[in-house]
N, C-alpha and C positions, 0 to 999 in steps of 0.2 A: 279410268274413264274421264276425258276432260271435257268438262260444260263451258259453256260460254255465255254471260250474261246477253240479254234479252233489254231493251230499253222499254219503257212501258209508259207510255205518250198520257197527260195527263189533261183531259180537254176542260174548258168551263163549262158548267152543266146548261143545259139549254132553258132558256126562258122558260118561267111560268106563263103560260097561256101559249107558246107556240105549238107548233102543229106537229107533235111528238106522236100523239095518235094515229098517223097515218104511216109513220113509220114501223109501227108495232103492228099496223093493219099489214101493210107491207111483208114484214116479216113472216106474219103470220099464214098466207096467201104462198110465200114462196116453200113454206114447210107443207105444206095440205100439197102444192102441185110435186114439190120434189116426191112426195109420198105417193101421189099419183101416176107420174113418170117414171118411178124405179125402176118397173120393169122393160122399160122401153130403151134403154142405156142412155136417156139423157135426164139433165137437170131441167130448173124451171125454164120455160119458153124458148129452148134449147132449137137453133134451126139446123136446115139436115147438113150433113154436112160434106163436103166431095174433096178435102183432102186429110191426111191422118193427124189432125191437132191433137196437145195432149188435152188428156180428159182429168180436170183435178178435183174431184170431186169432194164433198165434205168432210171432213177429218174425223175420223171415231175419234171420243172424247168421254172420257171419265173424269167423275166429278164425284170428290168423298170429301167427309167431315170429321173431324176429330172434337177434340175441348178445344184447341188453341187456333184451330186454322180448318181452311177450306183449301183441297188443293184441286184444281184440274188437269189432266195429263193429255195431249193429242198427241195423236200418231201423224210426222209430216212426211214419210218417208221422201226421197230425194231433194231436199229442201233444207238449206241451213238456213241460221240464226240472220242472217244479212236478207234472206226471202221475206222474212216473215215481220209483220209490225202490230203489235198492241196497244190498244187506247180503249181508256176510258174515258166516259161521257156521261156524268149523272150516276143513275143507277146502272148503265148498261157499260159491257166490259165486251170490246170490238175483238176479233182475232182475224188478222187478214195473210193471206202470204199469195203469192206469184210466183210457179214453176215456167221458166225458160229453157229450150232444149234449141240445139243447133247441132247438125251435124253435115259432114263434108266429106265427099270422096272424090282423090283426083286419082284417075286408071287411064291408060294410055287411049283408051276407045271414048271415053265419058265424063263429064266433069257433073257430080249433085252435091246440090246445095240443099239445106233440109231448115224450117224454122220451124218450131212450136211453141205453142203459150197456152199458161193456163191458169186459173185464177180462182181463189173462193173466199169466203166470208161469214163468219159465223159470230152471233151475238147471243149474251146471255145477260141475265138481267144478275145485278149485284144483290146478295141480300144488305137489309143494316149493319147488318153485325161485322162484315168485312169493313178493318183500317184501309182505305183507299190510296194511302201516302205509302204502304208498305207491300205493295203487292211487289215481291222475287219471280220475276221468269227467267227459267235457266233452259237453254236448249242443249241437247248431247244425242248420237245417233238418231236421229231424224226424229226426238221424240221432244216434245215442250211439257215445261212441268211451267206450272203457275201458282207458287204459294200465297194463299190470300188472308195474311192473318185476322184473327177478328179483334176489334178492339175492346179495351180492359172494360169498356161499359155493358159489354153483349154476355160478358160472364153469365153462365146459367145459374138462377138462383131454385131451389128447392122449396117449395110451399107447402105445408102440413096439412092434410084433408086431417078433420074434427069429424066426431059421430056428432049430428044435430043433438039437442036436447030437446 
């Protein structure tokens, strides 16, 4: 199975006092509508639509913990390592990618031409304990793994409950 590194875009964290809260309002506002739309087969504020674009909806994504590291796994099916771009920003860790589809038939009666596009975006908040200089993305069959190691300071330490006296 051959992976292919992933670059992972390292942004400087945004001002203290800018307007980082309305971005978090933002996100938050498009999860509550995506949740509301499910059943309707569109995303947030999704308009109707009269030809067949692809629909690229939000990536299932697992997210586990060990001692040494946090890893997140999404599912990109049709989508390589060149689609897809990750940054981080602060505490918050971007995952974006864009699916392109094209397709063409030339038949002696008909000539079609076909484009589609599609697009998503998904943010998660970093805890402390992730080293930020060492997050590994490796992409392989349409799947991204994101290793987030945590750093030697985040070690769990073990504290002794005492009976009162």
């Amino acid at each position: 199975m051959a992976t292919a590194p992933v670059p992972v875009k390292q942004s400087a964290p945004a001002p203290v006092g800018s307007p980082d809260i309305w971005r978090s309002l933002r996100t938050e506002m498009d999860r509550l509508f995506d949740r509301v739309t499910a059943g309707f087969g569109g995303g947030p504020f999704t308009p109707p639509r009269f030809f067949d674009f692809v629909s690229v909806p939000s990536p299932a994504v697992d997210i586990t913990e060990d001692e040494t590291a946090f890893k997140l796994t999404a599912e990109l099916p049709g989508l390589n390592e060149k689609d897809v771009e990750i940054s981080v920003s602060g505490d918050t860790l971007t995952i974006t990618g864009q699916k392109e589809q094209k397709r063409e038939e030339k038949e002696k009666n008909y000539h079609l031409t076909e484009r589609s596009y599609g697009e998503f975006r998904r943010s998660f908040y970093l805890p402390e304990a992730v080293d930020r200089d060492k997050i590994d993305a490796q992409f392989a069959n349409g799947v991204l793994t994101l290793t987030m190691p945590k750093s030697a300071a985040a070690a769990t330490k073990k504290i002794e409950v005492k009976t009162a006296a």
